[in-house]
C-alpha positions as CSV (number, residue, x, y, z in Angstrom):
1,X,-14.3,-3.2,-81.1
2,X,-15.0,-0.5,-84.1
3,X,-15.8,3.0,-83.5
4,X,-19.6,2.8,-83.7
5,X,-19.0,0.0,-81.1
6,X,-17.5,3.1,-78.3
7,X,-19.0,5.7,-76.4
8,X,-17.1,8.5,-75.3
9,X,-18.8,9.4,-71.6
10,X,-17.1,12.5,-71.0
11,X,-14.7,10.8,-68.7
12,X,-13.0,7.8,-71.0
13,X,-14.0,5.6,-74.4
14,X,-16.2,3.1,-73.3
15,X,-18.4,-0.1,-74.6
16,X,-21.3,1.1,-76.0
17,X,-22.9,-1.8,-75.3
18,X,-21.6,-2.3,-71.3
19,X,-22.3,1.5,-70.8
20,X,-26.3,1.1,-72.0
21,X,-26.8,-0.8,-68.8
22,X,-26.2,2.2,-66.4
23,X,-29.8,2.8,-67.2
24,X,-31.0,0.1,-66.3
25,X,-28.7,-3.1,-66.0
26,X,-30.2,-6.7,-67.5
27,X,-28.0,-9.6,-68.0
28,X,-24.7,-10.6,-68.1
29,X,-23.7,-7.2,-69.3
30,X,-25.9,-6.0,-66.6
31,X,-24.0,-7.6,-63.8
32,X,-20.6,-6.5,-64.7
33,X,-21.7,-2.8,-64.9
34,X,-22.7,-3.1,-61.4
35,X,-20.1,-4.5,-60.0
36,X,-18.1,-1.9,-61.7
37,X,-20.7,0.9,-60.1
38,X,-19.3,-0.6,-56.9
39,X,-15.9,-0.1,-57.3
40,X,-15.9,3.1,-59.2
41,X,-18.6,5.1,-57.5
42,X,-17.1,4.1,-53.9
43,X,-14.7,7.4,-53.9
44,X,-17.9,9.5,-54.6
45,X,-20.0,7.7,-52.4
46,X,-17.6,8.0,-49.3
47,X,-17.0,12.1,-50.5
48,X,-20.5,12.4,-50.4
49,X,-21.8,10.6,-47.6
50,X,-18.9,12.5,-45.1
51,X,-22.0,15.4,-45.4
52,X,-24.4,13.7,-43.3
53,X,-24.4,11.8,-40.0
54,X,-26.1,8.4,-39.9
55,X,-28.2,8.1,-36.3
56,X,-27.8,3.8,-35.3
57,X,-31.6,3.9,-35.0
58,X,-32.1,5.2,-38.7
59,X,-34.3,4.1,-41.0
60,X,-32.7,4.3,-44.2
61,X,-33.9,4.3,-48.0
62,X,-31.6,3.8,-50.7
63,X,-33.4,4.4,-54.0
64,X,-31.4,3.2,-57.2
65,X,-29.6,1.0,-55.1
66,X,-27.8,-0.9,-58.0
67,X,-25.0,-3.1,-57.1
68,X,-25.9,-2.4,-53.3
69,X,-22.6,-1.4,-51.8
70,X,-24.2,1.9,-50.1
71,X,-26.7,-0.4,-48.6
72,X,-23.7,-2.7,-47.1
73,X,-22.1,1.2,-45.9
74,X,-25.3,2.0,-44.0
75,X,-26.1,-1.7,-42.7
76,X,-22.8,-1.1,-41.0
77,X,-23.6,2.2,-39.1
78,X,-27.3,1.2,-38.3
79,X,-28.2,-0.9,-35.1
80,X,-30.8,-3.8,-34.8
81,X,-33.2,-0.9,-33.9
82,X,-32.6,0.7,-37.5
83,X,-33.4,-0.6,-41.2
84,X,-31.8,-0.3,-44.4
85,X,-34.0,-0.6,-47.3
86,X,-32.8,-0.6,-51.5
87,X,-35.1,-0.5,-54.1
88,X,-34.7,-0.6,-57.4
89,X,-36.6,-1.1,-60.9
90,X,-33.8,-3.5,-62.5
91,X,-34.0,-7.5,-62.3
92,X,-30.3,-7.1,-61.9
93,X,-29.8,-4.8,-59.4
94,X,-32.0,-6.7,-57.0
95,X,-30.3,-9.8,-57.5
96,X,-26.8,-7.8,-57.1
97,X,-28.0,-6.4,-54.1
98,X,-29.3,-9.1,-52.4
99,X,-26.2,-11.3,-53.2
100,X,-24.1,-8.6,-51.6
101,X,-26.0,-8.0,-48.2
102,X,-27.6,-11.8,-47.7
103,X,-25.6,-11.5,-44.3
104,X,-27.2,-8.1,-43.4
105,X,-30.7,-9.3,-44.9
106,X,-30.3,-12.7,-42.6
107,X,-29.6,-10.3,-40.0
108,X,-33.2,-8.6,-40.9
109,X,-31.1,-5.3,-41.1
110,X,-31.4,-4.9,-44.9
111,X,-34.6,-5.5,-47.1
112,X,-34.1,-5.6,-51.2
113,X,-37.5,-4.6,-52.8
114,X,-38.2,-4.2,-56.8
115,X,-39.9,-1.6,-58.0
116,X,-40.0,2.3,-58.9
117,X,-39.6,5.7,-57.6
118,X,-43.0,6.8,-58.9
119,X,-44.4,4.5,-56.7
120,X,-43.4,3.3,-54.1
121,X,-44.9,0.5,-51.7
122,X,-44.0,2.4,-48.5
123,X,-46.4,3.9,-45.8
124,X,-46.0,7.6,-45.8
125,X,-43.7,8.9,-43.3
126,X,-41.6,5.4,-42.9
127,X,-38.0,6.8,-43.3
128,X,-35.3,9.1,-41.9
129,X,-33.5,9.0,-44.7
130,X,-33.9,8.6,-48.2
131,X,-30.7,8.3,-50.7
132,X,-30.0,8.5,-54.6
133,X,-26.8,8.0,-55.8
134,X,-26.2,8.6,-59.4
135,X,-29.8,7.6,-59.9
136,X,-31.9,10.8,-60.7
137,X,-30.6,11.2,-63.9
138,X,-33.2,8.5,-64.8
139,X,-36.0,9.1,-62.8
140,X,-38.8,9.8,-64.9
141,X,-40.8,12.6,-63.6
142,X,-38.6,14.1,-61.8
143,X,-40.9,16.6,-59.6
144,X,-43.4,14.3,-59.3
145,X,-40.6,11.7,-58.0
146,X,-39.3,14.0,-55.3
147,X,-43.0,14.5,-53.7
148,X,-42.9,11.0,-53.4
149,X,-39.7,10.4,-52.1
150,X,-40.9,13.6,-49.6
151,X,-44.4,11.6,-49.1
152,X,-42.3,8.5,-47.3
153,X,-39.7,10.5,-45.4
154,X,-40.5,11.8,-41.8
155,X,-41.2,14.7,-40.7
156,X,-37.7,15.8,-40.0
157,X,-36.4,13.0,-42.6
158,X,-34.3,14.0,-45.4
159,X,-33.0,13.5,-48.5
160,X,-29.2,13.5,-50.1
161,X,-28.6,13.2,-53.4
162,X,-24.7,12.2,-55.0
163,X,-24.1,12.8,-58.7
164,X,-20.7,12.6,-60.5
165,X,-22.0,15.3,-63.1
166,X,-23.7,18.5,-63.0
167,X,-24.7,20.6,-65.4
168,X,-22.6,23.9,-66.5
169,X,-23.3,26.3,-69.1
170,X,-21.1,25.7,-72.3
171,X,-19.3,23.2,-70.3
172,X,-22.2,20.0,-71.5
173,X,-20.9,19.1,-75.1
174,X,-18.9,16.2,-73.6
175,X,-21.7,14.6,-72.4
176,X,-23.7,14.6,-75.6
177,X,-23.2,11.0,-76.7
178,X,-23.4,9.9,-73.4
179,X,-27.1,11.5,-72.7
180,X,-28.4,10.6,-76.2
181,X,-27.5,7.2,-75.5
182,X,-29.1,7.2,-71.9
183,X,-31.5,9.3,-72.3
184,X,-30.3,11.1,-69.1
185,X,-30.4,14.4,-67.5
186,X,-28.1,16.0,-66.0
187,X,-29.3,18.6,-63.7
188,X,-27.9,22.0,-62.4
189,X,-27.7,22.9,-58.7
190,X,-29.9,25.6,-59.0
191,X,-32.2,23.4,-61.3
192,X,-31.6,20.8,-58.5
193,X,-32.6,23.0,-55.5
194,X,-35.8,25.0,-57.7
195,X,-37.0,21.1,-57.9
196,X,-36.7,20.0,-54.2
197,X,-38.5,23.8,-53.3
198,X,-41.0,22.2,-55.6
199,X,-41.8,18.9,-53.6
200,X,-41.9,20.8,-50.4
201,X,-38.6,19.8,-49.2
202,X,-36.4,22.9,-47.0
203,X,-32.6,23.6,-45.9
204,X,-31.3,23.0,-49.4
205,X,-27.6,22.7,-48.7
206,X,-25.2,21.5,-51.8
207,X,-21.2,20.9,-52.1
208,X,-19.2,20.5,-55.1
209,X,-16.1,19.0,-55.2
210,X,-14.4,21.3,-58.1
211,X,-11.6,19.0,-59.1
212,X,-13.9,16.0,-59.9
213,X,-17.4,17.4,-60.9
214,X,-19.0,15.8,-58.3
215,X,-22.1,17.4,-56.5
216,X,-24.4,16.5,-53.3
217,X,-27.1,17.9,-51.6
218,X,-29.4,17.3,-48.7
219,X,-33.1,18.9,-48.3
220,X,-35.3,18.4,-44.9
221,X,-38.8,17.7,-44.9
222,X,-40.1,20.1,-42.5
């Protein structure tokens, strides 16, 4: 692998090629960036998630939902009374997802559905909760995406959001490859909670694990 083959992501040298499908995974390449995203987000996930209580009766969305491990976390915590749901926009990710909950989808606990956060094929108010891990840096109108994921939450519902980067002032420059490549954004917290104000959502509560970078927040639809 040559230089203009690597990527440095701000964390370690990667595969250009293997990192372009964080975006949006297709193909072989595609596959083994998820199940990578599965192993190497799980620390994150589990940091993040500690935040938030999961009621068995939940209904639960998970947008972004990749290589589906966070829909196998929830499947475990809901009852037959709640509903995990995953969508996603990538060919991939579906068929990732669906390989790794076809128990939990048998079960009718889990539903896999393709298709984007601009619009998506949900009756307002249908969920308690609607996740996002590492998936907003993508989204593609950002405001305009929260006030829909705030149109299919519940009065009450909310939403949490887990991203292993936020932005810093003069702390960005090792990101730079890694955003032109992507065409990613990486957001601030206060940029974060302005945005969520925005869509209507309330209670903007963040935490930031220091050591790591990480961030996540929750916001109520009142």
């Amino acid at each position: 692998m040559t230089d203009e083959d690597k990527i440095y992501t701000g964390h370690h040298i990667e595969d250009k090629e293997l990192i372009k499908n964080a975006r949006k995974p297709e193909g072989e390449l595609g596959h083994q960036i998820l199940d990578r995203m599965n192993k190497s987000h799980e620390l994150m996930a589990r940091w993040g998630v500690s935040y938030f209580k999961v009621v068995p009766e939940n209904k639960i969305l998970d947008i972004g939902c990749g290589g589906g491990r966070n829909l196998e976390r929830f499947s475990k915590q809901i009852s037959d009374e709640g509903k995990v749901v995953g969508i996603d926009y990538s060919e991939v990710s579906i068929e990732k997802s669906i390989k790794h909950n076809q128990k939990a989808i048998d079960e009718g606990k889990v539903e896999v559905i393709q298709g984007s956060v601009s619009e998506m094929p949900f009756e307002d108010e249908s969920f308690d909760i609607a996740t996002a891990f590492e998936t907003i840096y993508f989204w593609p109108d950002f405001i305009n995406d929260l006030k829909e994921v705030y149109r299919v939450l519940k009065k009450g519902g909310f939403i949490f959001i887990c991203n292993e980067a936020i932005y810093e002032e003069g702390k960005m420059d090792k990101y730079d490859d890694l955003v032109e490549l992507l065409d990613m954004k990486i957001y601030s917290e206060d940029v974060l909670k302005a945005s969520l104000e925005n869509a209507g959502f309330v209670e903007f509560k963040a935490h930031i694990q220091k050591d790591e970078g990480w961030i996540c927040l929750t916001a109520r639809k009142d």
